[in-house]
N, C-alpha and C positions, 0 to 999 in steps of 0.2 A: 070221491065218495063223500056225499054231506055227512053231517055228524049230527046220531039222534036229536028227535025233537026233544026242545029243551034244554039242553046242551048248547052254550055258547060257543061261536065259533071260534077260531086262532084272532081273528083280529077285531071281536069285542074284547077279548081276553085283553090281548096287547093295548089297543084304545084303552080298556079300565086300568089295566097298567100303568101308563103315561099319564090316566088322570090322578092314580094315587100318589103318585112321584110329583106330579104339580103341585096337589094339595098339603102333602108333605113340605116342600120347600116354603112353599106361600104359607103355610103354618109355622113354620121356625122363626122364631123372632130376632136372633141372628141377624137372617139372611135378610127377613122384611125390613130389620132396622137401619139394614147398609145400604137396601134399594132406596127406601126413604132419606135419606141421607147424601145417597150420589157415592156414597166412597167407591163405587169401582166408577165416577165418572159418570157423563150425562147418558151414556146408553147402559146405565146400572139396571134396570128394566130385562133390556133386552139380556144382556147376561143371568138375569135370571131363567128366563128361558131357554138359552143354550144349556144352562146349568141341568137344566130338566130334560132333556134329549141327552146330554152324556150321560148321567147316571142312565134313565132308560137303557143306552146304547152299555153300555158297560156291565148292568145286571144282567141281561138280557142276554151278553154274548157267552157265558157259563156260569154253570150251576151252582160252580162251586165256589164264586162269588158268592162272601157271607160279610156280616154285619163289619166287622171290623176290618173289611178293606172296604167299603161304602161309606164308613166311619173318614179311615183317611184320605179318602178322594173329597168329600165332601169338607175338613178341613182343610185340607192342599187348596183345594179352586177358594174358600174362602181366604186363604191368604194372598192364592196369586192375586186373586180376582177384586176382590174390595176391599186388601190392605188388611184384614180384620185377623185375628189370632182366637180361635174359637174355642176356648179351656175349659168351658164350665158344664161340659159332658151332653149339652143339647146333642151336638154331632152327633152320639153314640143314640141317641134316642130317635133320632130323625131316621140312622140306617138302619136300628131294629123297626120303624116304622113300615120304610121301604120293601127291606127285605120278607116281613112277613107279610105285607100286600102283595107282594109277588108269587111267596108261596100258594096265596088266598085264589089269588088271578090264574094262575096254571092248574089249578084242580075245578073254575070255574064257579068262585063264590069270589062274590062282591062285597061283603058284609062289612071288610076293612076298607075299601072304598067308600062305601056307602058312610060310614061312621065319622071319613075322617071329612068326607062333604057338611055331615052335617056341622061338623066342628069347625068349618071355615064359614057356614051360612050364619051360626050363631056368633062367630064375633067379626064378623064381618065390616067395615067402618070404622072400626077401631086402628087406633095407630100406635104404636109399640113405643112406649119411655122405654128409657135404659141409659145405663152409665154409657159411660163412650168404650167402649171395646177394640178402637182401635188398633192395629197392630204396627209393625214396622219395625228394621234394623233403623240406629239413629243417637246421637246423644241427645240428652236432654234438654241442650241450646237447640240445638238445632230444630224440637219440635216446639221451642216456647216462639222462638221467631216463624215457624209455620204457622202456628195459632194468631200471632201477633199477627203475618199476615194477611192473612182467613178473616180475620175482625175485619182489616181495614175494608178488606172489598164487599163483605155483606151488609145489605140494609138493615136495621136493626125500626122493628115494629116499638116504638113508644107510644107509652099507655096515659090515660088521662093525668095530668099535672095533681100532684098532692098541694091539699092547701096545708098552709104552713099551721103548725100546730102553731097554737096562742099561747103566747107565756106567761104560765101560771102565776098568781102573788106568792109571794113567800109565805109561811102562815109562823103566826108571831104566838107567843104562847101566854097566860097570863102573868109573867114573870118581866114582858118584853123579850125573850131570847126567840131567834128564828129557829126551827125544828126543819130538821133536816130530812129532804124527803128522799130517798131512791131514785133512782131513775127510770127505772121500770113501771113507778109510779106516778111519775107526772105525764 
C-alpha cells in the first residue's frame, strides 16, 4: 500500500536519517579534529563513515535507544577508534542531536535535518584548532618519546627568515650615566 501523497516514504525517512547522523558527526569538532589529524591512522576518513552507518545501525535497531547510550557508543568508538578520550560533554550533544533527528525523521519532518545542513554549508572550509585531546593508557615518558618521535619524522613548513633586529645605542643621559632600558622596549 503507498503512503498518502505527501507523506515521505520509509526510505526518504531513513536516507534523511543517515544524512542527519552524517552531518552530526562531520559537525563535531571532536571527531573532524582526529580525522584531520590521522589519529585513528591513514584511513581516519573512512572510519568516519563506518562511524556513521553504526550509529545508523544501532538507533535504528530500537526505540528505546536514547541519548545516553548514543552518548557512550559515540565516546567508546572515539577512543577505540582515534585514540581520543572525549570529556568535554560534546558527545552528549552530538547524541541529543542524533536522537532528536530521529525522532524528527520517523513522524516524517526534516526540519532537523534541514537545519543541521545548513550548519555544515555555513562553516564549511573551516578547519577545527583545538588543544590535542589526545587520549591513551601510558606514562608520561613514554608519550614525550612518542612526540619526540612524531617531530623527528614530520616535515616542519619554515616561514620566511627574521632579519636580525639592529642593536640599539645605549642612550647616555645628561649626567653621562647610561639609562637603562627594558627589554620589551628595545
Amino acid at each position: 500500500m503507498a503512503p498518502p501523497s505527501g507523506e515521505p516514504t520509509a526510505e526518504q525517512k531513513s536516507a534523511q536519517l543517515d544524512l542527519g547522523i552524517s552531518l552530526s558527526l562531520f559537525l563535531w569538532p571532536a571527531l573532524t579534529l582526529a580525522v584531520q589529524n590521522n589519529w585513528g591512522g591513514p584511513s581516519s576518513s573512512d572510519k568516519r563513515d563506518w562511524f556513521g552507518g553504526a550509529i545508523s545501525e544501532y538507533v535504528t535497531s530500537s526505540t528505546e535507544v536514547d541519548e545516553e547510550d548514543v552518548e557512550a557508543m559515540l565516546v567508546q568508538v572515539m577512543l577505540d577508534e582515534f585514540e581520543v578520550a572525549v570529556d568535554d560533554g560534546s558527545a552528549g550533544e552530538v547524541a541529543d542531536d542524533i536522537i532528536r533527528v530521529r525522532g524528527e525523521c520517523e513522524r516524517g519532518n526534516f526540519g532537523g535535518v534541514e537545519e543541521l545542513k545548513r550548519r555544515w554549508e555555513g562553516g564549511r572550509g573551516g578547519r577545527v584548532v583545538g588543544q590535542e585531546v589526545k587520549g591513551g593508557e601510558g606514562s608520561e615518558e613514554e608519550s614525550e618519546s612518542e612526540s619526540e618521535e612524531e617531530e623527528e619524522d614530520e616535515d616542519v613548513e619554515m616561514g620566511e627568515p627574521q632579519a636580525p633586529r639592529e642593536r640599539q645605542a645605549p642612550q647616555i643621559d645628561e649626567d653621562g650615566f647610561e639609562t637603562v632600558v627594558s627589554r620589551k622596549k628595545r
